[in-house]
N, C-alpha and C positions, 0 to 999 in steps of 0.2 A: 304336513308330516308330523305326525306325533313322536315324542320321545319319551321313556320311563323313566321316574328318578330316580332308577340306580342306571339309567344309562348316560344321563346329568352328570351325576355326580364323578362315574368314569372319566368322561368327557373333562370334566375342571380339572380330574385329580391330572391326568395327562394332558392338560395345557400349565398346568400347577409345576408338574415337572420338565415340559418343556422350558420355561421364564428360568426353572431352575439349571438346565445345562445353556440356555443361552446367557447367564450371569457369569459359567466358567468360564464359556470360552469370550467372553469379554474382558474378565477380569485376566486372562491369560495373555491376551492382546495388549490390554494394558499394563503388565508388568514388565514384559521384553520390550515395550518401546518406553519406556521409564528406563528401564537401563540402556537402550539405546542414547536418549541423549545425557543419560549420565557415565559414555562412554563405560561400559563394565559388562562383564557377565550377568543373565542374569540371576546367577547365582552368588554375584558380590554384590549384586543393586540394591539399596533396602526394598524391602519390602510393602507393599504398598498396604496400608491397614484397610478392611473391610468395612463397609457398614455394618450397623451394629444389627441382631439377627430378626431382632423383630424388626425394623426397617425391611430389611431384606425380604422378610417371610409377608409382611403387608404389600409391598411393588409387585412380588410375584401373583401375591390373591387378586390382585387389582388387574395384573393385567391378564393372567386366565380368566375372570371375570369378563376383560372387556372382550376376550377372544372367543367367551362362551354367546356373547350378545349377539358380536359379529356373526359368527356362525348360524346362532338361531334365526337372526335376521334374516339371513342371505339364503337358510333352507327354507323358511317361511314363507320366502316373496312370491306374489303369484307371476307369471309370466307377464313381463311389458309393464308392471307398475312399480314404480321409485322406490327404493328402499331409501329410508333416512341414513346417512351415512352417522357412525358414530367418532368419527375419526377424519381430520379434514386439514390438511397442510396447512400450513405456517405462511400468513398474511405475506406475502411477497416470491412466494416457493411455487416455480413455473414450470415444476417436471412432470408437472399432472393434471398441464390443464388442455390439454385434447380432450374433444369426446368420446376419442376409441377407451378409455380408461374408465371410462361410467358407463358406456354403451353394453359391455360386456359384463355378466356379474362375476364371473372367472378373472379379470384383472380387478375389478371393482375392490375384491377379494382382498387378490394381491396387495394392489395400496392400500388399501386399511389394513389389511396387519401388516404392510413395512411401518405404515406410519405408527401404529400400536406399538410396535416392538423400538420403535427410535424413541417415541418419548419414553418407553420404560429402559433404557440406557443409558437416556439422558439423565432420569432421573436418579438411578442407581450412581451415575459418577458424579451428580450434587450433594448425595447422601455420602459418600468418603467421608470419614474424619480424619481430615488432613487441616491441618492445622495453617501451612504455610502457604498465604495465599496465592506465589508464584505456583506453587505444584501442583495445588490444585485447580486453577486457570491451566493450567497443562493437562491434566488430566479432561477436563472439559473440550479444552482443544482437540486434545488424540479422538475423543467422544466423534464428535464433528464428523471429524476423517472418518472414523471405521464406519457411523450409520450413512453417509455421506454415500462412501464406496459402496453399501449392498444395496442400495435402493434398485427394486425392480428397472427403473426406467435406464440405467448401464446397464441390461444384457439382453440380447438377443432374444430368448426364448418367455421372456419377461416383460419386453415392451410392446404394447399391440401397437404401436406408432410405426416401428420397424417390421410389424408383420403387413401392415397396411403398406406401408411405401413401398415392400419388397414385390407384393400383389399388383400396385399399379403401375411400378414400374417395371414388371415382367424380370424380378430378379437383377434389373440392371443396377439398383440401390446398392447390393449386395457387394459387384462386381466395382462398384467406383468407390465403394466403402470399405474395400479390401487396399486398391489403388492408393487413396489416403492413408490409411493407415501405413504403407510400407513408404509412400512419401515423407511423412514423419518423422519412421520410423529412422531414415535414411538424415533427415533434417535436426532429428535430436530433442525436437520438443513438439507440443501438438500443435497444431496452426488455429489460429483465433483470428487471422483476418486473411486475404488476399495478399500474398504477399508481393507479389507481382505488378500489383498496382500501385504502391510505391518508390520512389528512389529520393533518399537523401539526396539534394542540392537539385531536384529536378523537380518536386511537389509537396517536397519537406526539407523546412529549413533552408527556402528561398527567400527571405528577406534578405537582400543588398547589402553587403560590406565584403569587409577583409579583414585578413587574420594578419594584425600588425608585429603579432611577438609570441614569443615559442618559449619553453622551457621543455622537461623532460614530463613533467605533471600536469602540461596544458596548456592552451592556446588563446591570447583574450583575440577576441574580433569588436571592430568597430565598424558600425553598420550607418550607413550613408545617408543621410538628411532626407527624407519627405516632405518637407517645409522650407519655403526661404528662409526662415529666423528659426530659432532653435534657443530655447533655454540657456541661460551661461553654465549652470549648475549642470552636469553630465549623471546618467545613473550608471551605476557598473551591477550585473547582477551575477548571481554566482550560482549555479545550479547546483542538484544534488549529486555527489559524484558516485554516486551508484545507479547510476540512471545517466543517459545519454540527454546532451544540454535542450534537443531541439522540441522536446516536452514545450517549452520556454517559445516557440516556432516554429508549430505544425503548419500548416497550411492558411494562406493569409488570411482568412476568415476567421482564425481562432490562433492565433501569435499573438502573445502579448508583445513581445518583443516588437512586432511591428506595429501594432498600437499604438506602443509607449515612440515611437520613431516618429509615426501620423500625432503624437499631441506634442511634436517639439520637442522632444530630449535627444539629445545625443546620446545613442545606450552600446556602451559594453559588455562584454558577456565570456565568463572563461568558460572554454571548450575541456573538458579534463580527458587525460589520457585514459586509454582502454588497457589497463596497466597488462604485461608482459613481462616475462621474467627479468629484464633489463632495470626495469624498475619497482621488480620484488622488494626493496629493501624499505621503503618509503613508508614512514612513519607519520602520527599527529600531527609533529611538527612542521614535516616538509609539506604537507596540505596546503597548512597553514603560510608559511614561507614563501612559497612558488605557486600557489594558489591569489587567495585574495590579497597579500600585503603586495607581493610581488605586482597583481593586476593593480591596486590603485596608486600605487608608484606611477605604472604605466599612462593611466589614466590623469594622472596630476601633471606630468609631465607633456602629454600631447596635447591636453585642453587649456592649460596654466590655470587650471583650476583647484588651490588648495585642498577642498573639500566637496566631495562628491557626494551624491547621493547612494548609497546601497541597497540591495533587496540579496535575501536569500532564502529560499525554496528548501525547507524538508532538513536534511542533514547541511545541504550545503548553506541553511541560513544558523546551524548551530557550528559550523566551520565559520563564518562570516561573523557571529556575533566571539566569538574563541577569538579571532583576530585582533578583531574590536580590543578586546578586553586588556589583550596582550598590547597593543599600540598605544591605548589609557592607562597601563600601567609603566610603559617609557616617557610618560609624560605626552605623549602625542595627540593633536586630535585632528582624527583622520578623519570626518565624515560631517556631511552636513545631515544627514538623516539615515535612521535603519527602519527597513521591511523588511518583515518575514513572513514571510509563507506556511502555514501547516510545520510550523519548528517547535519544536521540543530543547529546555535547556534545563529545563525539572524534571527527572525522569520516574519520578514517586509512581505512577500508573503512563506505564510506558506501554500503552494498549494491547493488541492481542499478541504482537509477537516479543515485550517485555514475556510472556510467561514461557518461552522456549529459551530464554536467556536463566542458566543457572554457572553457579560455580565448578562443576564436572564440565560442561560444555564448554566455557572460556579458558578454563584452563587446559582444556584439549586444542583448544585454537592456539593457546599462545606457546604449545609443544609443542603444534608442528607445523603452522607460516609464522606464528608470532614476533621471531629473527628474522626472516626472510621467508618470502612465499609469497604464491597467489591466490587471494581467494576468488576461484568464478563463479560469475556473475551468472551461470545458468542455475546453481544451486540458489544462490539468493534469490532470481526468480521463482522458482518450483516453490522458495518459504513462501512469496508474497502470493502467488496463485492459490497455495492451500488453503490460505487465510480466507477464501474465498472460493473453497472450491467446485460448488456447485455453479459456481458463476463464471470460472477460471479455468477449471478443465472435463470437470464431468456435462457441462453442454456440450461442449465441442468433440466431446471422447460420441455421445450419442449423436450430434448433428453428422460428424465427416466419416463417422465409421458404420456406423447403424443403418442411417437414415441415406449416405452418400451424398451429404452435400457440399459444396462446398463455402467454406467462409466469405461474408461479405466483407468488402474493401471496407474499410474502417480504421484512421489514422491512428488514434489512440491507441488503438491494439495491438496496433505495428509496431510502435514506439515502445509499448510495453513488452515486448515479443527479444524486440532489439537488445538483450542484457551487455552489460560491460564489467570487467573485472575491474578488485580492488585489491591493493597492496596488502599482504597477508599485517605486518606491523598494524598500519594504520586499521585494521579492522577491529582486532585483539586489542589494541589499546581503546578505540573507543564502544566496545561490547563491556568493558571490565569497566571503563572509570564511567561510560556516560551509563548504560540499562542496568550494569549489576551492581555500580555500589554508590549510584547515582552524584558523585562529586563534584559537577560543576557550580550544583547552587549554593556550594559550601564555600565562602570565601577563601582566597588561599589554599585551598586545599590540593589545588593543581596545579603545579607549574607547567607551560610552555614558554617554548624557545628563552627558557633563562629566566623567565617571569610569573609571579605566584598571579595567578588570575583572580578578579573580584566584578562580578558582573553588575556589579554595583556601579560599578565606575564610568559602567559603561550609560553617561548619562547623556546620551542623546534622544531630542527628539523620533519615536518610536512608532510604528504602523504594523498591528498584527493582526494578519488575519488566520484563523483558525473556522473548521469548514463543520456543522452540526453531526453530521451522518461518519467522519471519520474514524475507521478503524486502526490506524496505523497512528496518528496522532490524535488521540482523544482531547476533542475542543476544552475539556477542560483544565488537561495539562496545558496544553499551549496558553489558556489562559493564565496559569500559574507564573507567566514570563512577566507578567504584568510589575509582580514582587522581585523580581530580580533585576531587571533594569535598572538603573540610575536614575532617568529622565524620564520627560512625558508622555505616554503612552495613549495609545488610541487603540483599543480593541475592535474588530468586526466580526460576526459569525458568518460564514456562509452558507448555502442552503450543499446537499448531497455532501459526497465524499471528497477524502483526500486528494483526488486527482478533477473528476468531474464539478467540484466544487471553486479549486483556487482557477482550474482553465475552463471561465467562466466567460466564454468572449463579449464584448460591448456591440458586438456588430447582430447576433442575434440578442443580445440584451433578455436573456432568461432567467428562472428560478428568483432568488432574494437572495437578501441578506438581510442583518440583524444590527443595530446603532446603536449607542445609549452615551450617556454623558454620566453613568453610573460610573466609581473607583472602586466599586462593590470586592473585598477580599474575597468573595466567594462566588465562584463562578453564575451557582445558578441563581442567585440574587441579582446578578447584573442582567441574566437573560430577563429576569420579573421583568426589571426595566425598559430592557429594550423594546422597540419598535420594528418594524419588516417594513425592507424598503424592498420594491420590485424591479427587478433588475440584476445586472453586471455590478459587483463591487469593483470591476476594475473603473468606474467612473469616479467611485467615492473615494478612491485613493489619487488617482488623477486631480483632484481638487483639492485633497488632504498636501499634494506633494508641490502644486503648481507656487503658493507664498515662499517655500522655500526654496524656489528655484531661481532666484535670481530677474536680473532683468532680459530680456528678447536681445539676442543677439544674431550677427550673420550666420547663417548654416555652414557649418564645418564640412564645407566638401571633400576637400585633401585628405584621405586616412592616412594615421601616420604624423609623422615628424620627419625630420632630418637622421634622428636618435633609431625610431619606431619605422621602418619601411615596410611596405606591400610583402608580404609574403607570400600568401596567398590566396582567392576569392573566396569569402566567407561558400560554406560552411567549414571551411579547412579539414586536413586529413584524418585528425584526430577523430571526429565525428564518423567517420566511417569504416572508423575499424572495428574487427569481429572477433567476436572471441575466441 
């Protein structure tokens, strides 16, 4: 097909001013949800400054350019031979890789100019001169969400995967992809795994104990011997309490909890409430309080063991070390050893949802639960999906509605699926002091329960493990704990993410981790250092923890004390409540 070049030049001038109206209505997109989370009209929001015009006026030549290639190319091709694509998803990006999407040059099409039109969006919200590196991590993020949401492969009339599946299954695709969808719709959030195939206390969160002691905040359970002898030293571990504890005790093939039971410790575990308006009022401190002081009391008390071991997971290992701080600042010393998990206690690069945390935002929290209130726990889900949403809801918006399938059984996703509320106080206090004006590495700077905390003090023996691939706590921040601690420290990397990283079971013994005997200040000097070992890091802490555990003693079969009775068979009530 020949073209003239004054039919060329047409051709640029109108993809020239297409790039030009696809720039308003982005930047329009992005100005209302800028004032969205700076709570305001968007006629009170500031306003978002533009790239400057030559920026501007170069993305758009580039990408009529690339759309005038595309074009030539794909009128060009002769029938049944490959056109080179010029345009090619993003090394790990799975929405386009059927062969119905190259098979036809009409989607072929399609996906190259979505994917043309995504990275000149992308690049147009890197070109911002915005000055403030939260906003514009924000703006990047909104970026995400909106190319995210128009990608051909969410619509019907756009995906040949859905026109395929609807042809072989004579429409029936259609009819079970409607089904789903009002199942959900009915359910409140999209489904990511079988939900059916799981039950709390029946294929989750069946490792053996009892729930010895109750408060209004939480439940500790002590979980029953696997071994004759058992460690004198006890661990108590404290989960995150935005998330439901049995993360900690999926299914016995990947529990740590029951791991750490199979190599000889006696382990505690607080169960936290699924907060309700009863206990709207609950603030930092009472976490802190009725949380972990209150569980190792517990625990000091039924094992007579002065000094326990602790681990805390995520927020609840920056609760756990908060306690810490507070107990070494009464003169206390509570613990024979601290691990943490994927924890943050320097909030300097407080990863991708640090940049949805601003001052319009927290101050809107702490106006209307920040006294009293509940925040739910299905909203802070939808934040942690979007951070991920190609992976979180737009597969599954295209497998169970589209395509009609239905999700496979898959525990993690269950557990992820399962949200829990948290006490409006306690959320507002720690979005303001921990992500926006980052206080706890500052000595003194914070008091709890009556006491100016200094995490300095907190000089105990230390095990952190921090996971490579995490987006929620950047292995580099978590490294930064390193400086704030007291005491001795042991770093470890693990290989993947936030979650698939720290619940890394010893019983398939997969992926690596990362070792060094570096004290390197600087994170990625310590990685020079390191080494990859292959395997479960839950071994290499297991051996980091067994010298300070004491000597072998009888197995603690009796849950409880005289003080501490049976209440009820672990996984206790707490754990299966809904939001």
């Amino acid at each position: 097909m020949s073209v003239t070049p004054e039919q060329s030049a047409e051709a640029l001038n109108g993809m020239f001013k297409f790039g030009q109206s696809l720039a308003a209505g982005f930047f329009d997109y992005l100005g209302k949800q800028n004032a969205a989370f700076q709570q305001a009209a968007p006629a009170q929001a500031p306003q978002l400054p533009l790239p400057e015009a030559s920026d501007m006026a170069r993305l758009q030549q580039e990408l009529a350019e690339a759309h005038a290639r595309l074009w030539a190319g794909m009128a060009q091709a002769r029938p049944g031979e490959p056109v080179q694509p010029i345009a090619q998803p993003a090394p790990g990006d799975r929405r386009f890789n059927a062969p119905e999407w190259t098979a036809s040059p009409v989607f072929d099409y399609i996906r190259q100019a979505y994917l043309l039109n995504s990275d000149y969006l992308t690049k147009l919200a890197d070109a911002l001169p915005i000055a403030d590196g939260r906003t514009k991590e924000r703006m990047q993020f909104l970026t995400r969400q909106y190319v995210d949401a128009l990608a051909p492969s969410n619509f019907a009339a756009t995906n040949p995967e859905f026109i395929q599946t609807a042809i072989e299954t004579r429409g029936e695709s259609i009819t079970q992809g409607i089904k789903n969808l009002i199942a959900d719709m009915e359910k409140g959030r999209i489904s990511m795994t079988d939900d059916s195939a799981f039950e709390i206390g029946r294929n989750l969160a069946t490792t053996p104990g009892s729930v010895i002691y109750e408060n209004p905040l939480m439940q500790l359970i002590q979980y029953a011997p696997l071994t004759e002898q058992v460690h004198k030293t006890p661990l108590l571990i404290v989960p995150p309490c935005i998330n439901k504890f049995y993360i900690m005790d999926l299914q016995p093939a990947n529990s740590l909890v029951r791991f750490m039971v199979e190599q000889g410790f006696t382990v505690f575990l607080v169960s936290w409430k699924n907060i309700q308006a009863e206990q709207a009022h609950f603030g930092w401190d009472d976490y802190l309080q009725l949380g972990p002081i209150t569980a190792l009391d517990v625990v000091r008390d039924v094992t007579k063991v002065k000094k326990p071991h602790a681990l805390g997971f995520c927020v609840g290992g920056t609760i756990l070390t908060s306690a810490l701080a507070v107990l070494k600042g009464r003169g206390e010393d509570p613990v024979e050893s601290l691990s943490l998990m994927t924890t943050l206690l320097d909030f300097a690069d407080a990863g991708e949802i640090g940049c949805l945390v601003d001052e319009a935002s927290v101050a809107g929290r702490e106006a209307t639960i920040g006294k009293g209130g509940v925040f739910q726990g299905r909203e802070l889900a939808q934040v942690f999906s979007s951070l991920r949403a190609n992976d979180l809801i737009w597969q599954y918006v295209v497998g169970n509605y589209l395509k009609g399938k239905k999700p496979e059984a898959f525990d993690l996703l269950y557990w992820n699926s399962d949200s829990t509320n948290i006490a409006g106080p306690f959320i507002a206090w720690y979005l303001r002091n921990m992500y926006l004006e980052n206080n706890l590495r500052v000595p003194g700077k914070l008091e709890m329960l009556g006491v100016k905390v200094d995490m300095g003090k907190v000089d105990l023996p230390a095990y952190l493990l921090a996971t490579r691939e995490d987006h929620i706590v950047p292995w580099t921040s978590a490294y930064l704990v390193r400086q704030l601690l007291g005491g001795d420290t042991t770093f470890v990397l693990g290989a993947s993410g936030h979650i698939a990283g720290a619940i890394n079971p010893a019983s398939k013994n997969r992926r690596s981790y990362w070792v060094s005997e570096s004290s390197a200040a600087v994170p990625e000097e310590w990685l020079e250092a390191a080494t990859e070992q292959k395997g479960s890091w839950w071994l290499n802490w297991v051996e980091w923890l067994r010298p300070k555990s004491g000597d072998m003693v009888a197995a603690r079969n009796k849950p409880g004390n005289t003080k501490y009775k049976v209440i009820e068979p672990a996984p206790g009530r707490y754990v299966k409540e809904t939001v």
